[in-house]
N, C-alpha and C positions, 0 to 999 in steps of 0.2 A: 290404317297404315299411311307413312308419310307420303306424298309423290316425289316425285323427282323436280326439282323448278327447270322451269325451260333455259333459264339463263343462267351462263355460268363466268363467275369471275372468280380467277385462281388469287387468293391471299399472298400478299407481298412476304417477303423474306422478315421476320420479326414483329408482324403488323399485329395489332390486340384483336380479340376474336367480336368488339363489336363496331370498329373499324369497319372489318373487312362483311361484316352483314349490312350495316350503314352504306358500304360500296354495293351491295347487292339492290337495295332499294335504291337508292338513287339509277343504275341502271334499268330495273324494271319499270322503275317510275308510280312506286307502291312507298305509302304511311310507313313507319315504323311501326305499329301494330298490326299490319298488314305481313310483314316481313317476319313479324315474330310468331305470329298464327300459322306462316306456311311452313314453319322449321321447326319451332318448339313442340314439346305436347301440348297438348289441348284439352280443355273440360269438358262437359257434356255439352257447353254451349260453342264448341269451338273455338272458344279463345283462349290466348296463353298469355299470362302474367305479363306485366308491364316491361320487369326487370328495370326500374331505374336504379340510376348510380351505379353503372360499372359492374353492376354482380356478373354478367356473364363473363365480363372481362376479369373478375376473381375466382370461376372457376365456374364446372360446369358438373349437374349430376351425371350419373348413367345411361338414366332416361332423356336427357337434354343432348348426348353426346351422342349415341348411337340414333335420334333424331334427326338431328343438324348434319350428321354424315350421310343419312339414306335421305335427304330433302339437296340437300349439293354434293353429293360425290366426295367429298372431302374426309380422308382417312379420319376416325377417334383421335389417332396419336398426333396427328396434326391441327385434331383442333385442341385439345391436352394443349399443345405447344404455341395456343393463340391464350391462353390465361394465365394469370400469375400465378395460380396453385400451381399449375400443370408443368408452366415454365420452368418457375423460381422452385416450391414447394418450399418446405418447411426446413429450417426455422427462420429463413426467412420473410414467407407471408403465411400466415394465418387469416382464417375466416369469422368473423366475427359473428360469433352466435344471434345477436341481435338482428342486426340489419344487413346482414350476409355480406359485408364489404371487407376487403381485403384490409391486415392489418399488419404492421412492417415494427422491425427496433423500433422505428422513430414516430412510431404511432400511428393512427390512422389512417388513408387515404381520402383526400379530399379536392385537391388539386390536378390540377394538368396543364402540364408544361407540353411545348410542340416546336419544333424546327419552323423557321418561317421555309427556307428553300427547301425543305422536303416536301410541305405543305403544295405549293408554288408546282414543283413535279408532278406530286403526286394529289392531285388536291380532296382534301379531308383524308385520305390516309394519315393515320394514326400507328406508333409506333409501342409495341407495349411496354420497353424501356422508360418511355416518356412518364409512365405512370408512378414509375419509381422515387421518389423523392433527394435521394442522394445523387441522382442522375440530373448533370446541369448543361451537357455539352451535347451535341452530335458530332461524332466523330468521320461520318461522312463528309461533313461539311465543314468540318471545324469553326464553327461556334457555339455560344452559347445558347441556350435552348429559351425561348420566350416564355413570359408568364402571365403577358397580359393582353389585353384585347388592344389593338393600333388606337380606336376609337375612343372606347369607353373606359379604359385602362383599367377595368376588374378582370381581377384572376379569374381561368377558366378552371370552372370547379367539376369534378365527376358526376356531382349530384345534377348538373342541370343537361343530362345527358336527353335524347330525345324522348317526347311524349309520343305515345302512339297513335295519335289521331294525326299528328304533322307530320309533312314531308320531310328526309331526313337533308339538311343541310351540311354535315362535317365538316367544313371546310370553312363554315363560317362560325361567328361569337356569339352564344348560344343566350348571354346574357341577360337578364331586363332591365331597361333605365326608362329616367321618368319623362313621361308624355302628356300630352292631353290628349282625350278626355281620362283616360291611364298607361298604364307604361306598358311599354312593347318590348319587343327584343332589339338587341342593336344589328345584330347579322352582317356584322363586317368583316370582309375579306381577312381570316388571319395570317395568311400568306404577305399581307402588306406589314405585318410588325418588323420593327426596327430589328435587322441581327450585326450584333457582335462576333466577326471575325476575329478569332485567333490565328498566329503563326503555326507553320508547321514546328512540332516539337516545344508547343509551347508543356509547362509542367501539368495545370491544369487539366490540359488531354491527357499529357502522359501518367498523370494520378489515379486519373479515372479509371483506364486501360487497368492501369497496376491493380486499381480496388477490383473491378470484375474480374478479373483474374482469381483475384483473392479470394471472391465471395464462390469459386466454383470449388474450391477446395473444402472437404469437412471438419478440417483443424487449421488454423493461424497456429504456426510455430516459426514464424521470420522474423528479423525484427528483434524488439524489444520481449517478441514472445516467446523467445526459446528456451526461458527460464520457465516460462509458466503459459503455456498452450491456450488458448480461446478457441469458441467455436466462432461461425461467419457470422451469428447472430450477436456476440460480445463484439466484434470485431467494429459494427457497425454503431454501435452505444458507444464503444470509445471513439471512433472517430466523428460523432454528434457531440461526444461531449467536450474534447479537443480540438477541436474547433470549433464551437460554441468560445471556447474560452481563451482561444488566440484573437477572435475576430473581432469579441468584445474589445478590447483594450489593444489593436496592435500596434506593432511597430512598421511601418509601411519600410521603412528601408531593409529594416533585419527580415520582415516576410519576403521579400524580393532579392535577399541573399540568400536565403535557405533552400529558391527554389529553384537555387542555381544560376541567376541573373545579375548585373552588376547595376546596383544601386544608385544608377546615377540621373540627373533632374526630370533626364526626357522622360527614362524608364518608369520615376515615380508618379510624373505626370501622367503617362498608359496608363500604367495601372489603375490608380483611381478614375480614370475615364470608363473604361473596361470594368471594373470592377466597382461603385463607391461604394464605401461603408453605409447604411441605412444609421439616421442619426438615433432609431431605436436601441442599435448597439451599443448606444452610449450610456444609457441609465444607469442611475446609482443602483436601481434595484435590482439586483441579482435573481430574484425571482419573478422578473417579467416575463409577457410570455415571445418577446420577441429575444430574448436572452436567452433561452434553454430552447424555443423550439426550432432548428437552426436549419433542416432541410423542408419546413410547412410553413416555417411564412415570412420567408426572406425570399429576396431575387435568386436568379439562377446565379449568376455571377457570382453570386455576395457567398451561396452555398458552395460554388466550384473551387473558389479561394480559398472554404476553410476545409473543404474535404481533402485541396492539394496541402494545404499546410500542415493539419492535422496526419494526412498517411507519411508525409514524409518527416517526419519526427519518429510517428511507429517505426517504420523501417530501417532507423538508424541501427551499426551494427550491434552496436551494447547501450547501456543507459545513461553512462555519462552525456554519449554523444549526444543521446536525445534528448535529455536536460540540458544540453549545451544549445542546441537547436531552439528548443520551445524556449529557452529564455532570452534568446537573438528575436526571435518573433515577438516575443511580448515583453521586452524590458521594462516598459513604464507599468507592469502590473507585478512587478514582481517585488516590490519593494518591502511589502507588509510583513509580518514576522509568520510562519509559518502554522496557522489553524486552519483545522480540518471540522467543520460541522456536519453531522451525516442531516439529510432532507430527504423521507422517503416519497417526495414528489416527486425528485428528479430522478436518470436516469441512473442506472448502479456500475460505474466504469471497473472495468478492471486492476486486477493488483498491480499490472504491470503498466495501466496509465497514470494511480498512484505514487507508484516510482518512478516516472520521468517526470511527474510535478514535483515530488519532494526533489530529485538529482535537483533541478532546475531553481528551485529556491532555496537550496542548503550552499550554494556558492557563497564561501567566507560566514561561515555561521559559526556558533561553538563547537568546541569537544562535545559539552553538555549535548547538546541539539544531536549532531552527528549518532552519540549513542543513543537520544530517543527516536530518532526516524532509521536509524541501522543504517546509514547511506551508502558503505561499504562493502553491506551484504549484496548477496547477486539478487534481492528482491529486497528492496527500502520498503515500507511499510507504516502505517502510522500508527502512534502509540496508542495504549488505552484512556479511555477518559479516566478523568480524574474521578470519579466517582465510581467505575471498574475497580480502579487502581488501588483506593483505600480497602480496600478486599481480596487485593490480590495474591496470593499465596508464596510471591517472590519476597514480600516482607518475612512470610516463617521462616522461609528456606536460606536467609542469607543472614550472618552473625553481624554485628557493628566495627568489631575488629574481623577484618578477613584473614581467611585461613592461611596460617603463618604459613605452611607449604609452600601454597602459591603467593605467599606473597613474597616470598624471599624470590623467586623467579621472576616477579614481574616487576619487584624493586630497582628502582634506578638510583637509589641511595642520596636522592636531592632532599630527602623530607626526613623528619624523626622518625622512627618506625610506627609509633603509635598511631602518628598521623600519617603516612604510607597506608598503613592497614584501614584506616577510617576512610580515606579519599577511595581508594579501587572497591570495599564493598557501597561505597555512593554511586559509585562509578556502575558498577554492575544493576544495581537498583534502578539506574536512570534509563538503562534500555528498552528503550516500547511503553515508557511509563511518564506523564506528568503531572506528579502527585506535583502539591505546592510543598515549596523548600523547608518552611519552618514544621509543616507537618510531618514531611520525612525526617528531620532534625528531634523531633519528640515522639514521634514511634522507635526512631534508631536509640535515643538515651547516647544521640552523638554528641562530642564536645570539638567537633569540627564544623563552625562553618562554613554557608556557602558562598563566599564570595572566597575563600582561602584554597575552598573545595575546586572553583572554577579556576583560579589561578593555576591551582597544581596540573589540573587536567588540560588546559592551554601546553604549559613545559612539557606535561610528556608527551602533546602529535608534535613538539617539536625536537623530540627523540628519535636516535635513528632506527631503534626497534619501535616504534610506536605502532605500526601497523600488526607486528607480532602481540604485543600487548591486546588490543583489539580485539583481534581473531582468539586468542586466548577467553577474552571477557566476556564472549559472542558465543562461544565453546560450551563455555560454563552456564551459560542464563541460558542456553536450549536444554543441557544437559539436567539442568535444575527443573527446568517446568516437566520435563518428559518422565523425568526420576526425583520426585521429591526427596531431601533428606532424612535420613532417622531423627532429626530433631527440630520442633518446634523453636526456632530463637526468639521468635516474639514470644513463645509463654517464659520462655527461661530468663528472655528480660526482666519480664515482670513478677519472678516471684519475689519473695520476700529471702535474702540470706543471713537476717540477722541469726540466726541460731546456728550456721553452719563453723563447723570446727571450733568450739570454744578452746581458750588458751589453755585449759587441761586437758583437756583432749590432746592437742599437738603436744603438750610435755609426756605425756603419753605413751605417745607414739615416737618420739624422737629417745626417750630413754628407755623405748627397747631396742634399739638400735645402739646401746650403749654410748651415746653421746649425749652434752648437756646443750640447753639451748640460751636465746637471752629474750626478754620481752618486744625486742624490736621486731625479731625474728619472727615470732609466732605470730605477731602483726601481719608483718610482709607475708607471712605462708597462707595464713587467712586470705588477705584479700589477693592474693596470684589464688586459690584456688576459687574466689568467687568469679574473677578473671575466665578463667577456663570454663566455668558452667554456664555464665552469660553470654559469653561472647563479645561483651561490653565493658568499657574501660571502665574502671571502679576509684571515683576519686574518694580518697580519705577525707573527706573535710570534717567531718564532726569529732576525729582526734587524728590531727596532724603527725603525720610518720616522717620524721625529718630522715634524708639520705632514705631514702625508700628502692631506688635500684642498688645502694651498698646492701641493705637490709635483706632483698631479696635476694640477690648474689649471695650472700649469705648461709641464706634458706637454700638452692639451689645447691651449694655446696654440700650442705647436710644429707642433700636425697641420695639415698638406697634404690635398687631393684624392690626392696620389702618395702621397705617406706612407700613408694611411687603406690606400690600395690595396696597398702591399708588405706593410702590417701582415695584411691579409687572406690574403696569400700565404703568410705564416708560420704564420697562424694553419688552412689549409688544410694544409700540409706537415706541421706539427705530428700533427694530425687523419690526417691519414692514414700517419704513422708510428707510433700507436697503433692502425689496425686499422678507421679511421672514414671509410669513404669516400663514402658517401652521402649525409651531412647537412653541411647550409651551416653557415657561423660561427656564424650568430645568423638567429633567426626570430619572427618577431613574427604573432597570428592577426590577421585581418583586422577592419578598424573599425566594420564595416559593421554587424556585430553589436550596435552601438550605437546602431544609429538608431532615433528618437524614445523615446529614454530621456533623464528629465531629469539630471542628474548636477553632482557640485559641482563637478570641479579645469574649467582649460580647456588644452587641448592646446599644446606649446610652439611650434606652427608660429606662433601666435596674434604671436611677434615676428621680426619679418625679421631674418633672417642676417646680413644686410647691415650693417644698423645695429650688430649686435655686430660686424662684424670690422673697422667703424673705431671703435670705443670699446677694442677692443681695442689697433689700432696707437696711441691717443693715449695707450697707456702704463696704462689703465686693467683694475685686476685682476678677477677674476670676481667675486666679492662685489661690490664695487663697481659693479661693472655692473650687478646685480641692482639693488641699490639703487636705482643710476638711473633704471632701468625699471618700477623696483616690480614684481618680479616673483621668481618664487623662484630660488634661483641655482642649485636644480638643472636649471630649463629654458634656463638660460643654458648649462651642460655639456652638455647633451643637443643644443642645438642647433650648439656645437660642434662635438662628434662624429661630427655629423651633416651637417653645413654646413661643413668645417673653411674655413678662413682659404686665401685662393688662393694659389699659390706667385708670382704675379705682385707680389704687392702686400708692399710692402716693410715689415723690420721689423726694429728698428735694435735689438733688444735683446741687451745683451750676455750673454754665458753664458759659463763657466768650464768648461774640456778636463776631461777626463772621468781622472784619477788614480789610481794600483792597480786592483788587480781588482773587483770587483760580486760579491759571494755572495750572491743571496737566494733565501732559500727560503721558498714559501707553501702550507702545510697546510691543504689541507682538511678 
């Protein structure tokens, strides 16, 4: 059983638990192996483990705890509260299976940093914040915390913690440099290192205070985070990795605005005295290791500036702000066009630091852009690769003409309809996705380019429903991925329709409805119903349909309740002698997803049927109808198609028998 030591020195308020043993030797005037044989357990030989590097100061077993209390008087839970397991605990230190040493977000512990005036009070007390890496100040003293020897200017490392044959020094540089006949230790006073004074209230302090505050809570929900909650442990990876990448590249004026100070010559001159950038920061190589590892092997200073940079970007009330912030900090880095490459060396930031890099680089970008990073969603996010993307199940789920429904809703009537329809499902396609242009152009079988495609989508954010539009489009691509459609559009692309509705067939069908038809007609009714099952605009080229929207107006005129219905029938028999047996003609997503969205077109149910199928019997053509109505005449088609003309009600138009064969073929 342990004894009691004759001497007793009470542990400073926060001091690390081998510290405050370090003060006990040096009182006794006992080796550090000496010290650790009278407290630790012991083997049959009586001696206990070396413990270099800080392991007790990482935690302590059962048997080492209930020890060290009956050898000094000192409660468990007090000394619990001398180690970083005992203090911090998980998740933010871990013990490294290996070499028993405490392990943080930002990686290893290797380092120590120390107050020179604490030092100087209290000499070789050790503080067990110091060990912390993200910790760059003393707030006792307000400054910043040293890193190196006065002397020999090497960092003071945990590893070179005492041997137990030597007297325990703390208070001095534990380091070796070279000598003759070999190298010695340096053992210089570290109470003599240079400190860096800070102002009262300077940000720096006041960051710090904010982050340990932070890191006592078990959820980040302030901030940028209240979309999307962190633990203390994410919390800390995004602010290594945000300031990693303010500090690279910043802006010395805009960091010195952001953190509430006014930017002017003296000011910038402090700062860089107080703070200078390490010219490591500067590499082209993004993969340095003075680049990414941003609280282990940079100065205190150089970490306090980007920890304060970094939380106060977090903390902004919403995203914008914080992409307005982080882009004031780093302007000269923001120039490049927005890629994201994943590197699973580096650390893994959050969604929500994600999104204050995209807010911060989408200032003045495209329409295009805006819907691949979502920026107006309450979490920006980055698109899929391009290699995802060619796989992605938003190409089945979405037609090449979009659904006339919603498109009459979302129309602003600047564009031909056809091309209205082709731009919004492009539009829809480009969200979270950067498939290349010409590829999406020959999966879609579009006849709208993309430089016509970005123009239209420019006009309409300069629309005054634009943002309705948006949320609308934003609506429909969750509602698509969550709820796949009944129908494949990419197979329907790609079937083959030359056999579908031959021109005796349609004379067929149109003479049991007791009307005649004409060659043009059965044309246009062909290729409007190849229309409807692709999804895809269907040009005639291999036999020219002159007047093709008279043609179809036409045909449109001719349709029945009955007719609409055998046409389904073909268009069903068709479908499933190509192999398609599970998906309806045609499907449209539901309306509902529009509600309390403002929006510019208005819906064509907005004119009764009715009224068109006697403007129709009085001989009047679709265009003209529109006219009458003031309305567009492709809501006059639609409600056709949709409402056809009843077979009850008479209609005296003559038509011409139907002569030679019908060849038409339409390519998709």
């Amino acid at each position: 059983m342990k004894r009691t030591l004759p001497v007793r020195v009470e542990p400073l308020p926060g001091e690390a638990l081998e510290s405050w043993l370090a003060a006990l030797a040096t009182r006794m005037n006992a080796t550090w192996g000496e010290v650790l044989d009278a407290v630790l357990p012991t083997g049959a030989n009586g001696i206990a483990g070396s413990h270099r590097g800080a392991v007790l100061t990482t935690g302590v077993s059962d048997a080492e705890r209930e020890s060290i209390s009956v050898a000094t008087g000192v409660c468990g839970g007090d000394i619990d509260g001398m180690t970083l397991a005992g203090h911090y605990g998980s998740p933010l230190i871990t013990i490294d299976s290996r070499t028993g040493r405490a392990r943080t977000p930002w990686g290893l512990l290797y380092r120590q940093r120390f107050c020179p005036l604490c030092m100087r009070a209290f000499p070789g007390r050790r503080k067990l914040e110091w060990f912390l890496p993200w910790i760059s100040t003393c707030t006792e003293h307000r400054c910043f915390l040293a890193d190196t020897c006065p002397r020999c200017a090497q960092v003071q490392m945990v590893s070179d913690w005492f041997n137990r044959w030597m007297y325990t020094h703390p208070d001095r540089c534990r380091r070796m440099v070279k000598a003759e006949p070999r190298p010695t230790r340096c053992l210089a006073r570290l109470s003599t290192s240079r400190c860096d004074r800070l102002r009262p209230g300077h940000p720096v302090l006041t960051m710090q205070q904010r982050l340990t505050e932070l890191l006592a809570e078990d959820v980040v929900d302030v901030g940028v985070y209240r979309t999307a909650p962190v633990s203390v442990a994410q919390l800390l990876t995004d602010v290594q990795v945000l300031g990693n990448r303010i500090l690279r590249a910043p802006n010395i004026a805009g960091l010195i605005t952001i953190l509430g100070r006014r930017a002017s010559d003296r000011e910038i001159t402090r700062w860089l005295n107080t703070a200078p950038i390490p010219d490591q920061t500067r590499s082209k190589n993004p993969a340095a290791p003075g680049a990414t590892r941003l609280g282990l092997a940079q100065p205190a200073a150089w970490v306090g500036s980007g920890v304060a940079a970094a939380l106060t970007v977090l903390m902004q009330p919403s995203l914008e702000e914080a992409g307005t912030t982080l882009r004031t900090a780093t302007s000269s880095a923001l120039t490049r066009e927005l890629r994201y490459r994943t590197n699973i060396s580096r650390p893994a930031h959050s969604a929500a630091v994600t999104a204050v890099d995209i807010q911060a680089r989408a200032a003045g970008s495209t329409v295009l852009n805006e819907l691949r990073y979502r920026t107006i969603t309450e979490l920006p996010r980055l698109p899929d690769t391009p290699r995802f993307a060619s796989k992605h199940a938003m190409l089945d789920a979405v037609p090449t003409l979009f659904w006339a429904e919603w498109a009459f809703r979302l129309d602003t009537e600047d564009l031909p309809w056809g091309t209205a329809r082709q731009v919004l499902s492009r539009l829809i396609l480009t969200i979270g996705c950067v498939m290349v242009t010409w590829e999406l152009e020959r999966r879609l079988h579009s006849t709208v380019r993309a430089q016509r495609v970005g123009l239209a989508a420019n006009n309409l954010r300069a629309h005054p429903n634009w943002e309705g539009i948006f949320t609308a489009l934003l609506r429909l691509h969750e509602y698509l991925q969550a709820n796949p459609p009944p129908i494949d559009y990419q197979r329907r692309r790609s079937l083959n329709y030359d056999n579908l509705l031959p021109e005796a067939h349609w004379v067929d069908l149109v003479a049991e409805q007791g009307v005649g038809t004409t060659a043009t007609t059965a044309t246009a009714a062909r290729l409007w119903l190849i229309e409807q099952l692709s999804g895809a605009p269907v040009p005639n080229t291999e036999q020219p349909l002159p007047c093709r929207g008279v043609c179809t107006d036409r045909m449109r005129r001719t349709l029945t309740p009955q007719l609409v219905k055998k046409l389904n029938t073909v268009a069903v028999d068709f479908l499933r002698a190509h192999g398609v047996v599970d998906e309806p003609p045609t499907w449209e997503p539901p309306l509902t997803l529009l509600e309390g969205l403002t929006l510019p077109g208005t819906p064509p149910e907005a004119i009764d049927p009715n009224v068109i199928h006697e403007l129709v019997v009085s001989g009047l053509g679709v265009p003209a109808i529109a006219r009458h109505l003031d309305t567009s005449v492709w809501k006059v088609r639609h409600q056709l198609e949709h409402h056809p003309i009843p077979s009850h009600v008479a209609r005296t138009r003559s038509t011409r028998p139907v002569r030679g064969p019908l060849s038409v073929v339409a390519g998709l």
